[in-house]
C-alpha positions in Angstrom: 49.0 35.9 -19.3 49.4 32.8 -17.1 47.9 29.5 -17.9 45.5 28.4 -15.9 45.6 25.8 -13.6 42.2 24.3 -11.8 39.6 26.0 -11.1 38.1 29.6 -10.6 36.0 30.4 -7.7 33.2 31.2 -9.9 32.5 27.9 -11.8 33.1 26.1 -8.1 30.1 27.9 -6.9 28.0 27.5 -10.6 28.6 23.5 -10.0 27.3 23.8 -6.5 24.3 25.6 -7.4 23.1 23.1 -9.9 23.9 20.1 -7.9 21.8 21.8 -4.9 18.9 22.1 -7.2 19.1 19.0 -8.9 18.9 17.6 -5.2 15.8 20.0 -4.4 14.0 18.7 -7.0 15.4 14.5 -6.5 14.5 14.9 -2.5 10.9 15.0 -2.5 10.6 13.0 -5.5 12.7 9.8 -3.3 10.4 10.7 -0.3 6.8 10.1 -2.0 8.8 6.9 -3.0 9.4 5.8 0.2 6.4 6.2 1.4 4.6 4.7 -1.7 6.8 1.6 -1.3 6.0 1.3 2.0 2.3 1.2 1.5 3.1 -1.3 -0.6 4.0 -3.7 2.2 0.9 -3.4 3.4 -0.6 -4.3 0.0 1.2 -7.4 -0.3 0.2 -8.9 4.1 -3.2 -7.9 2.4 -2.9 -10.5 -1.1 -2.3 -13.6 1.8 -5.7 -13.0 3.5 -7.3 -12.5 0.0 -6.6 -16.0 -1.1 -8.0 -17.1 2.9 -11.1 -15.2 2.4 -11.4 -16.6 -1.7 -10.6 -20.2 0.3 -13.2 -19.7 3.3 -16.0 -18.5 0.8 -15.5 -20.9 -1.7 -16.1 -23.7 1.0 -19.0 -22.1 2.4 -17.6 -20.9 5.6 -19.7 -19.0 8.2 -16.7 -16.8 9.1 -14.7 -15.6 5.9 -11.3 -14.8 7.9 -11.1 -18.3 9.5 -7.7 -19.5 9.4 -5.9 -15.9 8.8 -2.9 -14.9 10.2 -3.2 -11.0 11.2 -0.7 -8.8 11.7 -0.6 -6.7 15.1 2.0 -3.8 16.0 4.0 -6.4 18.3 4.7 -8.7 15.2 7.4 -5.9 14.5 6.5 -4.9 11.0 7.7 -1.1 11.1 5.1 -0.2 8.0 1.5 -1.8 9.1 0.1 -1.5 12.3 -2.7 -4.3 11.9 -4.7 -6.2 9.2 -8.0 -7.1 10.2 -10.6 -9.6 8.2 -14.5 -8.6 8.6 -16.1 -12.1 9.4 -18.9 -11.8 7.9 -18.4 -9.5 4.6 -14.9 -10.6 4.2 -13.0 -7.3 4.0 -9.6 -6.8 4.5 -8.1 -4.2 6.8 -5.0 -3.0 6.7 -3.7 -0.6 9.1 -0.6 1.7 8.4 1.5 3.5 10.4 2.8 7.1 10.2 5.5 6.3 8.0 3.6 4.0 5.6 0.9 7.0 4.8 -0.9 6.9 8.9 -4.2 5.2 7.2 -6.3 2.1 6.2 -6.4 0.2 2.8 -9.9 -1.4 2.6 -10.5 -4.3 0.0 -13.7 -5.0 -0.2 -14.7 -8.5 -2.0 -18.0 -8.9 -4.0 -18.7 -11.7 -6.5 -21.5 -11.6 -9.0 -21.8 -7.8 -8.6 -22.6 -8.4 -4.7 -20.9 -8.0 -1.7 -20.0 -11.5 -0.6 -22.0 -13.1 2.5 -20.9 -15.8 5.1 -21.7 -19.0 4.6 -23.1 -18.9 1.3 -20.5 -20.1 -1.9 -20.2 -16.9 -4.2 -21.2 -16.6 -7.8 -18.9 -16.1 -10.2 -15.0 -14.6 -9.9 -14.3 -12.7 -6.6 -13.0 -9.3 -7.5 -11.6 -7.0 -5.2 -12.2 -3.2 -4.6 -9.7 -1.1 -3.2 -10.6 1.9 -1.0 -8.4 3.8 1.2 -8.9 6.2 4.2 -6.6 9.0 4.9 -3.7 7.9 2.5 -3.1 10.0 -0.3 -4.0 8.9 -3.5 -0.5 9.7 -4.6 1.1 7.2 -2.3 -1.6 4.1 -3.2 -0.3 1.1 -6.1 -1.9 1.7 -9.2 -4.3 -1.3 -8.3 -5.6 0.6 -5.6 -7.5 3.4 -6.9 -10.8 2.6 -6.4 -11.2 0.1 -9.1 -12.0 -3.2 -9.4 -8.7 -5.7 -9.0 
């Protein structure tokens, strides 16, 4: 018999078949990361107008986004479309776009047990709730699933 040299056809094709499903498996795995990490951009525009709604209702304000900076699709952010602050309730809006999940995150403030109010100081710690609409659950940080934050 001759030795060897290399490589037979067969075990060629055995490595390419397992490096073809490790990659079907890896692929879909990397894209709900992707996706997760770009809602996650728009988790962390939202955390700077929490601390200007905290701000604006600890002073009393009458409108509880005074003083934000919101994001609009012109400001070039390829992941959120908008952020919005409700004036009178204080929730935040954040707007995704297709890539980032094609939804809203909604954090809704309340302090005391109740929703926070315009122009009157809140009770106690502000805590946030996290609610999304059309983003699957799958793609949300763990501190957005409808629980307190």
């Amino acid at each position: 018999m001759k030795n060897q040299k290399g490589f037979t056809l067969i075990e060629l094709m055995i490595v390419v078949a397992i490096i073809a499903i490790l990659a079907a498996i890896a692929l879909p795995a990397y894209q709900d990361y992707v996706v997760k990490s770009r809602v996650s951009e728009a988790m962390v525009l939202a955390d700077g107008l929490k601390a200007v709604v905290a701000d604006n209702a600890a002073q009393g304000e009458s409108d509880l986004g005074k003083g934000a900076t919101l994001t609009k699709a012109a400001d070039g952010s390829p992941n959120v479309t908008s952020t919005a602050i409700d004036a009178t309730s204080g929730a935040i809006t954040v707007t995704t776009t297709s890539k980032a999940g094609n939804g809203d995150v909604i954090l809704t403030p309340k302090a005391g047990g109740a929703a926070l109010a315009a122009g009157t100081p809140p009770e106690g710690t502000i805590v946030w709730t996290c609610t999304s609409t059309k983003i699957k659950q799958k793609y949300l940080p763990a501190t957005c699933t409808s629980s307190a934050k």
